[in-house]
C-alpha positions in Angstrom: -26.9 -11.3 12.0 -27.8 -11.6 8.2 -29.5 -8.0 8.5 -25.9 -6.0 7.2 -26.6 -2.2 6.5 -25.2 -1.9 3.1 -23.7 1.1 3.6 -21.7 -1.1 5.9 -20.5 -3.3 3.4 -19.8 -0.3 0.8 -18.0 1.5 3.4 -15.9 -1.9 4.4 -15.7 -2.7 0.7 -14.1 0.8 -0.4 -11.8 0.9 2.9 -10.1 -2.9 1.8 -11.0 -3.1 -1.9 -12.1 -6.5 -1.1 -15.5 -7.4 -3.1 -19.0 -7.0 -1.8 -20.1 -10.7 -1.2 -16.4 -11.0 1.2 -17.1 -7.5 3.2 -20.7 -8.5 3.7 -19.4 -12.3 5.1 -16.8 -10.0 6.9 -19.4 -8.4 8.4 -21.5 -11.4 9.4 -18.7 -12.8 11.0 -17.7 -10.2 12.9 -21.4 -10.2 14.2 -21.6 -6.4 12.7 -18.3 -5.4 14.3 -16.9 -3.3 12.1 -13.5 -2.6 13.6 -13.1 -6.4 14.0 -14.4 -6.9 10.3 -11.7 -4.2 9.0 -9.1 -6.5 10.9 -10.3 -9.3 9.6 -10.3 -8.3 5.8 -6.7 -6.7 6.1 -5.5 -10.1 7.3 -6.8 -12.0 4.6 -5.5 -9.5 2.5 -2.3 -10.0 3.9 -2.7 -13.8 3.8 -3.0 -13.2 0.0 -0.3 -10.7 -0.4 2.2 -13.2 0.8 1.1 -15.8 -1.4 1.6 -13.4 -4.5 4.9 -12.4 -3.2 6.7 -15.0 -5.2 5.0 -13.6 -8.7 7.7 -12.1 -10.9 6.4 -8.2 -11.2 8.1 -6.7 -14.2 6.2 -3.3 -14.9 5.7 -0.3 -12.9 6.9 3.1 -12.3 9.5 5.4 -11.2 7.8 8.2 -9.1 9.7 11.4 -8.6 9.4 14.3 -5.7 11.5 17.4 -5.0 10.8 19.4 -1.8 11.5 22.6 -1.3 14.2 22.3 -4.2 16.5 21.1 -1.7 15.2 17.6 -1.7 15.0 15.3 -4.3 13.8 11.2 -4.6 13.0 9.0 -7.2 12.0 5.4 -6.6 11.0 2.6 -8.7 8.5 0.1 -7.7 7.2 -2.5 -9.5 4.1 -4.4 -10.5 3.0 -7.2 -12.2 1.3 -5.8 -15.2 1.2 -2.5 -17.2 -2.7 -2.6 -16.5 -2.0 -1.9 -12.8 0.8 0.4 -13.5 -1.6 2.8 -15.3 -4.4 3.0 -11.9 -4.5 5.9 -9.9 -4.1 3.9 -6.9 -1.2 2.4 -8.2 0.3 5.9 -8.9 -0.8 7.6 -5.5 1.3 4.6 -3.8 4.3 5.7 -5.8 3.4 9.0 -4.8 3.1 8.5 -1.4 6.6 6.1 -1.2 8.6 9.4 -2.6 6.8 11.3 0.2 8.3 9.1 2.8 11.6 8.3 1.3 12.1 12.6 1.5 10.7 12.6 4.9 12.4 9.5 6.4 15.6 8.7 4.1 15.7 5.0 4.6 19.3 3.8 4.5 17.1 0.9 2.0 13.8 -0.9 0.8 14.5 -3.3 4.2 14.5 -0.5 6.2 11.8 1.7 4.0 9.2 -1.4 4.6 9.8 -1.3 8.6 9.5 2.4 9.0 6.1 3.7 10.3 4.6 5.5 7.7 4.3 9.0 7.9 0.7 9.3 6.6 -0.5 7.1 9.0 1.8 5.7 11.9 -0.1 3.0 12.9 1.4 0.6 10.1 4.5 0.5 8.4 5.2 1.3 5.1 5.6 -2.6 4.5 2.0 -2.6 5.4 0.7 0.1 3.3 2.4 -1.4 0.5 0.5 -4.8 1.3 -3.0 -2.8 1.0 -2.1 -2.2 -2.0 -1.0 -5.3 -3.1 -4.5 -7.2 -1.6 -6.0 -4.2 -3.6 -5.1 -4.1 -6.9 -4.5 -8.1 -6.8 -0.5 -8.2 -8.1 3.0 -8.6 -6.4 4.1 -5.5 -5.8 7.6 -4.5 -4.8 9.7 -1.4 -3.9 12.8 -2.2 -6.0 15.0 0.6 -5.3 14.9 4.6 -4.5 17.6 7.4 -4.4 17.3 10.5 -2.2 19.5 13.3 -3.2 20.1 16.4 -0.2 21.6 20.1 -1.6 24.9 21.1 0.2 24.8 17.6 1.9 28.5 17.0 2.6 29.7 13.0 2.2 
């Protein structure tokens, strides 16, 4: 099936932020499934996030969220370069991790990354993190958070 709408592979290519020659091959591979072409891209993005995994990621953010004024996180992940530090995809992830730290409180990163995550509770927030990482092409990891309650007694 070499005859790929490419609004297809635009639509698979913006979904992954794999490149256009890998979501069209996606594509034909999948026979013009596109469910089983999405599946397929995430797990080579996966496949690739493991591999950078053991890359030393020394830049990034901390990301800050208060809700309600009762609620308060900050949590610092990391990158491996400023470049990616500065994206707006990189920044909405950090966004999004404060989100569900104040939502969730995860006792820590082990049990942040194996929490569904609340935007989407398919996948876990290990996974979303992975997207990202298959994404923007560099380790990235969630190296610590605090979440502080008002009037929380300990």
């Amino acid at each position: 099936m070499a005859n790929i709408p490419i609004d297809d592979i635009k639509k698979l290519r913006e979904l992954t932020g794999a490149g256009l020659t890998d979501s069209k091959q996606a594509l034909v591979d999948s026979k013009g499934d596109f469910d089983k072409a999405v599946a397929a891209m995430r797990k080579k993005g996966f496949d690739k996030a493991t591999k950078r995994a053991e890359r030393a990621a020394g830049a990034g953010l901390i990301g800050s969220y208060v809700h309600d004024g009762r609620i308060g996180v900050l949590v610092e992940v990391n990158c491996e370069t400023d470049f990616v530090a500065k994206t707006e995809e990189f920044k909405e992830l950090v966004k999004d991790l404060c989100l569900h730290v104040a939502a969730s409180d995860p006792k820590d990163a082990k049990e942040l990354q194996e929490q569904p995550f609340v935007k989407d509770p398919a996948i876990t927030v290990g996974d979303y993190v992975k997207q990202h990482i298959a994404k923007l092409g560099e380790n990235i990891v969630v190296r610590r958070f605090s979440r502080l309650v008002l009037d929380e007694s300990n």
